[in-house]
C-alpha atoms as a printed R data frame, in Angstrom:
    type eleno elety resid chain resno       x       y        z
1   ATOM     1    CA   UNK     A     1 -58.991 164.905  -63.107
2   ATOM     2    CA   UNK     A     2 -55.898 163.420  -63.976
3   ATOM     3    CA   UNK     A     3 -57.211 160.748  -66.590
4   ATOM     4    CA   UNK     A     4 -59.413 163.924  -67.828
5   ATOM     5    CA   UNK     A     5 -56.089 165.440  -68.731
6   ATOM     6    CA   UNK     A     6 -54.399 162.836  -70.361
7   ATOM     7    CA   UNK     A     7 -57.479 162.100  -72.212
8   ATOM     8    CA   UNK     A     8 -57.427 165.738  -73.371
9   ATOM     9    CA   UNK     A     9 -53.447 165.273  -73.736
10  ATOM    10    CA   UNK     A    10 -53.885 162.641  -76.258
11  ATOM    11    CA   UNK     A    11 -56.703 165.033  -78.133
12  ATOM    12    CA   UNK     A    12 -54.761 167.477  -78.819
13  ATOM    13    CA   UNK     A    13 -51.661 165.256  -79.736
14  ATOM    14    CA   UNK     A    14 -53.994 163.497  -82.146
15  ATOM    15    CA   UNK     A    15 -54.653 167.120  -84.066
16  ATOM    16    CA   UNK     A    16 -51.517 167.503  -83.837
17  ATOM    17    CA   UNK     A    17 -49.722 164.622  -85.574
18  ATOM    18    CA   UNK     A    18 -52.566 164.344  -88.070
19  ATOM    19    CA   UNK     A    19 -52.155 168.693  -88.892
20  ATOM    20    CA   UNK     A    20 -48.479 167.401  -89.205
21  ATOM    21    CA   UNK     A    21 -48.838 164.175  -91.758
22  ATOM    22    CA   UNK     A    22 -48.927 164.490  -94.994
23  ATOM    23    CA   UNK     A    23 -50.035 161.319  -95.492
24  ATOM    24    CA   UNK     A    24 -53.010 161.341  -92.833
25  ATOM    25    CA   UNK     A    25 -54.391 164.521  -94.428
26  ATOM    26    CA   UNK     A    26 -53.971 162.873  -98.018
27  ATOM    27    CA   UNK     A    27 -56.766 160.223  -96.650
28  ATOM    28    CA   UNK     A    28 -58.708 162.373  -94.693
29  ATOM    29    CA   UNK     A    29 -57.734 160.645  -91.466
30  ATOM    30    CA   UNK     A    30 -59.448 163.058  -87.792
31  ATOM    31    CA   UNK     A    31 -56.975 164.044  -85.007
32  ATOM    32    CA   UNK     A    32 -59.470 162.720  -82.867
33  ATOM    33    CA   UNK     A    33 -59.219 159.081  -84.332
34  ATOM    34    CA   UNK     A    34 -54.741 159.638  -84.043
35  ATOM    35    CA   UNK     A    35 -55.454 160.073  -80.021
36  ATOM    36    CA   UNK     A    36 -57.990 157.688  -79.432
37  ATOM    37    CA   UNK     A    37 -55.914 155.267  -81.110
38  ATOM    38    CA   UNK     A    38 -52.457 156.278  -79.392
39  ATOM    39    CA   UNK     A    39 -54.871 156.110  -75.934
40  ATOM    40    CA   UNK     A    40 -55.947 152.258  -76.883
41  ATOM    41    CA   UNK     A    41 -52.154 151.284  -77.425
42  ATOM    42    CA   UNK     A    42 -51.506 153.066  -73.931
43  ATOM    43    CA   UNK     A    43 -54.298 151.197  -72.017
44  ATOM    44    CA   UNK     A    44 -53.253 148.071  -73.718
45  ATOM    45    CA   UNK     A    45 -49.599 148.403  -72.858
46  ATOM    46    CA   UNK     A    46 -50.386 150.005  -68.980
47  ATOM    47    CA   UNK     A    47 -52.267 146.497  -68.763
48  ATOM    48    CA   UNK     A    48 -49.791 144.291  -70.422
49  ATOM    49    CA   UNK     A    49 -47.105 145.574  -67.521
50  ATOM    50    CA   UNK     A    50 -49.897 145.574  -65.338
51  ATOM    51    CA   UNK     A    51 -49.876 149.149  -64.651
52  ATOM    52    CA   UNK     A    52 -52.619 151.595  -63.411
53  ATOM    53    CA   UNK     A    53 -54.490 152.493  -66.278
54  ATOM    54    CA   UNK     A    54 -56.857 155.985  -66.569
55  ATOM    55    CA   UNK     A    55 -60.482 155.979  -67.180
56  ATOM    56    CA   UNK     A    56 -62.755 159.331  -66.904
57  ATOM    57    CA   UNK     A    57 -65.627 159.017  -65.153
58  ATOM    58    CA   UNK     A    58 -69.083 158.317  -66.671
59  ATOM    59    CA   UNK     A    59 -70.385 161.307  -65.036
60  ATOM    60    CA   UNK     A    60 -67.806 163.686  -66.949
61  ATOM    61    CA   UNK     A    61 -68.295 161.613  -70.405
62  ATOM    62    CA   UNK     A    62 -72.468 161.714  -70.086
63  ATOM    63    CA   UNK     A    63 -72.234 165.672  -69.565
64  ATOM    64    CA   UNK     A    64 -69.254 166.486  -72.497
65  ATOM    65    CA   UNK     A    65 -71.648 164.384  -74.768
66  ATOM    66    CA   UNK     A    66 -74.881 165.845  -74.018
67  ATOM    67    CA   UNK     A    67 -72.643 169.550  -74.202
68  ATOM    68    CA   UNK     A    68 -71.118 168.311  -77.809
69  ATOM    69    CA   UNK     A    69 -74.779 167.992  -78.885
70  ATOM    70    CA   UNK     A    70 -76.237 170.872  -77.543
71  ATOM    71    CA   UNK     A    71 -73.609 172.640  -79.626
72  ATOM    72    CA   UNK     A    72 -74.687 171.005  -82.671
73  ATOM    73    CA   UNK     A    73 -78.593 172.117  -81.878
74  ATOM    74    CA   UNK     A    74 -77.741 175.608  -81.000
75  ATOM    75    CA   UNK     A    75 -75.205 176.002  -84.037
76  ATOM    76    CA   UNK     A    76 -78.113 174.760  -86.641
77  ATOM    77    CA   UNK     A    77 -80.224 177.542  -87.922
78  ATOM    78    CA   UNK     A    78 -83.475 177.239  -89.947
79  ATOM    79    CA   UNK     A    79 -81.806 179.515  -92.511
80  ATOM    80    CA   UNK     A    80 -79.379 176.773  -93.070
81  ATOM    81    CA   UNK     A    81 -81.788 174.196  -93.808
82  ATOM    82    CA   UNK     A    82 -83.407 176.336  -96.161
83  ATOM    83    CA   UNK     A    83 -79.949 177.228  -98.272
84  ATOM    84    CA   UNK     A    84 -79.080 173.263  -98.046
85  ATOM    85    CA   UNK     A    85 -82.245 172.906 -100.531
86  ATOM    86    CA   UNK     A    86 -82.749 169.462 -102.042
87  ATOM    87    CA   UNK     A    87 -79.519 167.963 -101.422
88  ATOM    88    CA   UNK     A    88 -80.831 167.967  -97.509
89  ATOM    89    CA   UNK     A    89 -83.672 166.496  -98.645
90  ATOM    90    CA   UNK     A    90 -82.255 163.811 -100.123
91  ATOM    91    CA   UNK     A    91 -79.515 163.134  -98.265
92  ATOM    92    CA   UNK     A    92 -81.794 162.846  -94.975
93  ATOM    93    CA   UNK     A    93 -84.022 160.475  -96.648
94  ATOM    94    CA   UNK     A    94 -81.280 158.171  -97.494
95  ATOM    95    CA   UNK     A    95 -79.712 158.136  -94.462
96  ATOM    96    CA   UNK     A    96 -83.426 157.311  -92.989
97  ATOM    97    CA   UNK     A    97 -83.658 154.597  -95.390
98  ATOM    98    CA   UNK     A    98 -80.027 153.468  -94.245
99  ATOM    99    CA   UNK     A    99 -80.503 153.301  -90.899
100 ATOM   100    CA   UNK     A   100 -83.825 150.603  -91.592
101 ATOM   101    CA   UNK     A   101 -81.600 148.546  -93.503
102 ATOM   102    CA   UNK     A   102 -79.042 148.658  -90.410
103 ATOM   103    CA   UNK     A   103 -81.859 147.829  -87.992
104 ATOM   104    CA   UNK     A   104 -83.133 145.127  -90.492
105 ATOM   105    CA   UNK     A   105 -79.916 143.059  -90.972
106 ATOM   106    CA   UNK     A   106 -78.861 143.240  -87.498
107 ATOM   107    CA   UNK     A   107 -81.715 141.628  -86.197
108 ATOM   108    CA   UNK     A   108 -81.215 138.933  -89.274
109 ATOM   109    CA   UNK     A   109 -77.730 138.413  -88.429
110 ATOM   110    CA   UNK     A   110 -79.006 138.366  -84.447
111 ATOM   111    CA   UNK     A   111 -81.831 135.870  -85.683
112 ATOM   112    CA   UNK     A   112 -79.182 133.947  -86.981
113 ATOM   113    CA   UNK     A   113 -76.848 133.608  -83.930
114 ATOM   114    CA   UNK     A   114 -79.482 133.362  -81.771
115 ATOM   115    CA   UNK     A   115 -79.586 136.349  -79.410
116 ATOM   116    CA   UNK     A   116 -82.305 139.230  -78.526
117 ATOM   117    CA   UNK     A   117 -83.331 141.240  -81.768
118 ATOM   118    CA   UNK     A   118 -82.157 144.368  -79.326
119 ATOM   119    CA   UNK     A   119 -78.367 143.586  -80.556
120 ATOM   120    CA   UNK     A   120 -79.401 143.827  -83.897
121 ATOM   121    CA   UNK     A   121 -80.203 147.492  -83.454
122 ATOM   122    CA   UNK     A   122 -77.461 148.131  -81.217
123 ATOM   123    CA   UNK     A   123 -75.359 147.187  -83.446
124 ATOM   124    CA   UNK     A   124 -76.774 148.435  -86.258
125 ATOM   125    CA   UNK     A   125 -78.222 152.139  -86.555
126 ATOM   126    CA   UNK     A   126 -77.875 153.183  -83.037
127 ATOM   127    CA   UNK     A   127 -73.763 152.154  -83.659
128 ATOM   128    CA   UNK     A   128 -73.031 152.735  -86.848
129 ATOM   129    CA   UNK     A   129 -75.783 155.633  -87.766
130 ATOM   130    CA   UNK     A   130 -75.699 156.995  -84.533
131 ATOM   131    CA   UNK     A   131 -71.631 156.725  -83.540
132 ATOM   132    CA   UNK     A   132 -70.198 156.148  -80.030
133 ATOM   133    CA   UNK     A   133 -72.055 158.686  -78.583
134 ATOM   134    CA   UNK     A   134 -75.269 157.335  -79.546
135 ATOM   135    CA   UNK     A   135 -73.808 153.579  -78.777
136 ATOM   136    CA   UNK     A   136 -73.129 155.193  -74.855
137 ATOM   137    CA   UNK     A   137 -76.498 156.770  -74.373
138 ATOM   138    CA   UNK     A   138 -79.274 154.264  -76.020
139 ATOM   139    CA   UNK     A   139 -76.716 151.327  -74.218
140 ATOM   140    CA   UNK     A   140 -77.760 153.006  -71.532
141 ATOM   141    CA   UNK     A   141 -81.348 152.852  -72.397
142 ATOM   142    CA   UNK     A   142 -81.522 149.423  -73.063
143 ATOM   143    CA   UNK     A   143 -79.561 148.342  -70.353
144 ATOM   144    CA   UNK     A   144 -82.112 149.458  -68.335
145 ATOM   145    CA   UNK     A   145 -84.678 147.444  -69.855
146 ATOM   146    CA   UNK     A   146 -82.806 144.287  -68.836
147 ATOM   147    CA   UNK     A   147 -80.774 144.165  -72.166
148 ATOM   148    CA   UNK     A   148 -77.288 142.707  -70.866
149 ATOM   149    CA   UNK     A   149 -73.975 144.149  -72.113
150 ATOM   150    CA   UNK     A   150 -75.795 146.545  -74.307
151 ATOM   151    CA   UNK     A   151 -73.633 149.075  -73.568
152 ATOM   152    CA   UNK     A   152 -70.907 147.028  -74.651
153 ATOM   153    CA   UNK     A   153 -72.057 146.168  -77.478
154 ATOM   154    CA   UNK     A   154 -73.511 149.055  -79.176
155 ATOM   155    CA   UNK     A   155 -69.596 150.708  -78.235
156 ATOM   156    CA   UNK     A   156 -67.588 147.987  -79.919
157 ATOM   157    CA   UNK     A   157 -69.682 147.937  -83.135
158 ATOM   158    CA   UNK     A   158 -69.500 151.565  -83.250
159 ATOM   159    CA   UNK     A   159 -66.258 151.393  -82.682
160 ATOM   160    CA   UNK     A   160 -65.426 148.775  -85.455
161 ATOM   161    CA   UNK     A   161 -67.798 151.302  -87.796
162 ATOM   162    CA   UNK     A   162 -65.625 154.124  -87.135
163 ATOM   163    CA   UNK     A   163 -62.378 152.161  -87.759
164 ATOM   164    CA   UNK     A   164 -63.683 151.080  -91.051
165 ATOM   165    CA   UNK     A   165 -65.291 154.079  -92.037
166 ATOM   166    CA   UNK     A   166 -62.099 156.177  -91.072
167 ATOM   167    CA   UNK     A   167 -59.965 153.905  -93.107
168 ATOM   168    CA   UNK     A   168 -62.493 153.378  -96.125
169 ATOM   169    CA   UNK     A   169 -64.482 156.493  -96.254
170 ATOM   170    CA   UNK     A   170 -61.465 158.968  -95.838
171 ATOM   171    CA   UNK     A   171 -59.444 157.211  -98.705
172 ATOM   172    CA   UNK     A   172 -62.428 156.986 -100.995
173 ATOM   173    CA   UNK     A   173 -63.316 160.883 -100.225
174 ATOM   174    CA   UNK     A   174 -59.604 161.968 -101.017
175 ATOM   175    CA   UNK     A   175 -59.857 159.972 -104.442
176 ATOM   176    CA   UNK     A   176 -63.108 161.469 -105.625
177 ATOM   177    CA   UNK     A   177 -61.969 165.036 -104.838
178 ATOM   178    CA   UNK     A   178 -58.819 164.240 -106.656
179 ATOM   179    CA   UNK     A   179 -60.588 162.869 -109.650
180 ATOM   180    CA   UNK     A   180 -63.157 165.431 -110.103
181 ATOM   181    CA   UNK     A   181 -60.795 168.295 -108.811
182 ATOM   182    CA   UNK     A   182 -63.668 169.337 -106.746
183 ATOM   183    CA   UNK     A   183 -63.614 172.527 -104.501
184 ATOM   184    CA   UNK     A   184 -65.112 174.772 -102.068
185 ATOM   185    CA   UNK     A   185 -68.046 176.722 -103.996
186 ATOM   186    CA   UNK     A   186 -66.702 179.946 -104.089
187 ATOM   187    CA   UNK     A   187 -62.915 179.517 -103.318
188 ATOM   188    CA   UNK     A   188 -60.340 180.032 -105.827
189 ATOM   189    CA   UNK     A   189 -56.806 178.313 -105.629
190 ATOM   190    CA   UNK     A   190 -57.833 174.601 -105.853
191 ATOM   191    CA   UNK     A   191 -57.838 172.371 -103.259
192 ATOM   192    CA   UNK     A   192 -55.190 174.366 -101.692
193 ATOM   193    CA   UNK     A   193 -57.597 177.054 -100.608
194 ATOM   194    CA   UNK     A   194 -58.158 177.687  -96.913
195 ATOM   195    CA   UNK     A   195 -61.064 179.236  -95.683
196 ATOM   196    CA   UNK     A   196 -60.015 182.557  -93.825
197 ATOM   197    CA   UNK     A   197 -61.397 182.127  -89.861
198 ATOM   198    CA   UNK     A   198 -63.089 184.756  -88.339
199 ATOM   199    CA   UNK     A   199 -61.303 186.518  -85.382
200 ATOM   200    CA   UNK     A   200 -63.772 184.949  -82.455
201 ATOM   201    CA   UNK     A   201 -63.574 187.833  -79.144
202 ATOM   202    CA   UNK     A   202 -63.953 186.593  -75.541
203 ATOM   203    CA   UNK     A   203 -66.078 188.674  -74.575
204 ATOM   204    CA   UNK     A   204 -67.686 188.452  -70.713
205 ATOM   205    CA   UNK     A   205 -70.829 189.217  -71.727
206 ATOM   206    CA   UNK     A   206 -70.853 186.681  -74.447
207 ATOM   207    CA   UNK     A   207 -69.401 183.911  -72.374
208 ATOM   208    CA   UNK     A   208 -72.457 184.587  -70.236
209 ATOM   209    CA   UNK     A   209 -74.881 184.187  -72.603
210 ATOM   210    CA   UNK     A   210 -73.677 181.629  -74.388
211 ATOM   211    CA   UNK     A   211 -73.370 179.505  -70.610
212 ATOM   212    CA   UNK     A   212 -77.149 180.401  -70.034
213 ATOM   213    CA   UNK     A   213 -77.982 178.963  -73.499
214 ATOM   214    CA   UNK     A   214 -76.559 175.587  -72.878
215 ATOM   215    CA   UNK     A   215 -78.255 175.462  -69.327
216 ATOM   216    CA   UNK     A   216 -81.714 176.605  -71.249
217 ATOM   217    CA   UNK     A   217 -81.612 173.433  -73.862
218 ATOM   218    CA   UNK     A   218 -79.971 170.960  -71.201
219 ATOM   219    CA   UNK     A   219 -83.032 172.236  -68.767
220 ATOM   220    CA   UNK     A   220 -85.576 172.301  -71.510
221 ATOM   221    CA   UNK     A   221 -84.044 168.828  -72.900
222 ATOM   222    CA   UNK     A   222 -84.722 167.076  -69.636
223 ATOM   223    CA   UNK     A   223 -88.573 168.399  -69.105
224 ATOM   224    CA   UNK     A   224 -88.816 167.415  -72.806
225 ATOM   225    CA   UNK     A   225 -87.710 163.579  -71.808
226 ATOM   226    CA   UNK     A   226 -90.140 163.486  -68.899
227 ATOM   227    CA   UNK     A   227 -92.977 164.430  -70.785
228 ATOM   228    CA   UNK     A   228 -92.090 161.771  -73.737
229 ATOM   229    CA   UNK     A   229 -91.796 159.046  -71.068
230 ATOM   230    CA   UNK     A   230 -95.047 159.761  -69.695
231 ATOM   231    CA   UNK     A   231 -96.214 159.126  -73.033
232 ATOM   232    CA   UNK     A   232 -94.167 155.536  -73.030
233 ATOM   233    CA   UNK     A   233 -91.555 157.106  -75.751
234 ATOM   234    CA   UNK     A   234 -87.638 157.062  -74.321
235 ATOM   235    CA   UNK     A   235 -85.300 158.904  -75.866
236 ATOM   236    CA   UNK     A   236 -81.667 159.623  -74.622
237 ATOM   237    CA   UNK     A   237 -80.722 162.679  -72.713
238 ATOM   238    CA   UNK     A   238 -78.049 164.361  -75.563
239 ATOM   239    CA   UNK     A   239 -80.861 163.622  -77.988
240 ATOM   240    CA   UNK     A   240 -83.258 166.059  -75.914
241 ATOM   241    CA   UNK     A   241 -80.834 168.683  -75.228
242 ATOM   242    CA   UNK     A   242 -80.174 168.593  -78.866
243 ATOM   243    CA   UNK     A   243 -83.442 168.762  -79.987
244 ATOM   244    CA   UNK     A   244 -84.141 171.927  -77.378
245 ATOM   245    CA   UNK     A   245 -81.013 173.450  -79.062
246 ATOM   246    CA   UNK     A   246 -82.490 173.578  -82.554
247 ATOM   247    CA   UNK     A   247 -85.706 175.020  -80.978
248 ATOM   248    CA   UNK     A   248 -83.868 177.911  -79.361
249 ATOM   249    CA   UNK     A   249 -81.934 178.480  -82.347
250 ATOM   250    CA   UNK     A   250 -84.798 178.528  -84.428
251 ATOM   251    CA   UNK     A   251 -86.632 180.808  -82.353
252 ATOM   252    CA   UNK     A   252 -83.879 183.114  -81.966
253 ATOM   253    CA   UNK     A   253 -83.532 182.972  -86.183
254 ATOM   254    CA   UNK     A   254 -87.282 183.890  -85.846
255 ATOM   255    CA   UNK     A   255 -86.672 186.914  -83.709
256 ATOM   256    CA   UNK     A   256 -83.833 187.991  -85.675
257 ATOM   257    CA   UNK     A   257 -81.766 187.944  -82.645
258 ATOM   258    CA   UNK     A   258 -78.125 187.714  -83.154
């Protein structure tokens, strides 16, 4: 519970120093990158004075991640898709195509140095495609089919993808907004325009629902594995909880419910 907190600690730090920085927001740099970077100079100098160092439990981390992409299934509506248009379209084929070429040079470059074609993928799409979460659960994955240190692996490539991405992409966004003084379709005000937040209630009843709803997809996620690894396909669990997400929302959009 402890390490949970200081993990959370350093979270909220992180949005808080990079809110704060002029500089960080120029280059489009995440609060959650600030605190996971102030956590990995902790942890390195806790061990370098041979300190005890915190670690939350991989119990806690499996269920926040298969929670973070329930979220993104139950917050995706078919009506969205349909306003994205094209540019979806596109965009999703590319990124398929992307992810191949991942796959493809990683098992080249594992060719080359002489280990199982598995590290190829892990550190190609499932890392850098797929991000740390994906890294953590298909590690898992093939771990259990007798891949060693996948885990590991598929975490520090993802990890090195996120650095450089963070430090490339960010910059390189800022600078194309800049030059093509781009904005929020419509906003007024330039760049400077903020998006007005709606007031969100707690409501019980609301709290309720929305508890049942992530139980639903998690539950209808994990009969949704089963069945796909009768039929010899694996797929991670936040993958199936996602994918039972988008089905409820969908069906929901379907019966007009709110």
């Amino acid at each position: 519970m402890i390490s949970a907190a200081i993990v959370l600690l350093l979270l909220v730090a992180g949005n808080a120093i990079a809110a704060r920085s002029t500089w960080l927001r120029a280059i489009n740099i995440p609060g959650s990158f600030v605190g996971g970077a102030a956590g990995s100079l902790l942890l390195l100098a806790l061990g370098a004075f041979e300190l005890p160092r915190f670690a939350v439990s991989e119990e806690l981390r499996d269920l926040l991640l298969v929670l973070f992409f329930v979220s993104a299934g139950l917050g995706t509506t078919v009506t969205s898709w349909i306003s994205a248009g094209k540019p979806l379209l596109v965009l999703s084929v590319l990124c398929f195509l992307l992810m191949i070429f991942q796959n493809v040079i990683g098992m080249g470059v594992a060719a080359l140095l002489g280990v199982p074609p598995a590290m190829g993928v892990l550190s190609g799409s499932v890392a850098f495609a797929g991000g740390l979460g994906s890294a953590v659960a298909w590690g898992a994955e093939f771990g259990a089919k007798g891949v060693r240190n996948a885990t590991e692996v598929a975490v520090i490539a993802a990890t090195v993808g996120m650095a450089v991405g963070t430090f490339v992409g960010g910059p390189y966004v800022s600078w194309v907004i800049r030059r093509n003084k781009l904005t929020a379709s419509g906003l007024t005000g330039g760049a400077a325009a903020v998006i007005p937040e709606a007031p969100v209630f707690l409501v019980e009843k609301k709290l309720i629902v929305a508890l049942f709803l992530f139980a639903l997809a998690v539950v209808a996620g994990d009969l949704f594995r089963e069945v796909l690894r009768g039929y010899g396909v694996i797929m991670p669990r936040f993958l199936t909880a996602m994918l039972a997400g988008v089905a409820i929302s969908a069906i929901a959009d379907a019966a007009r419910v709110p």
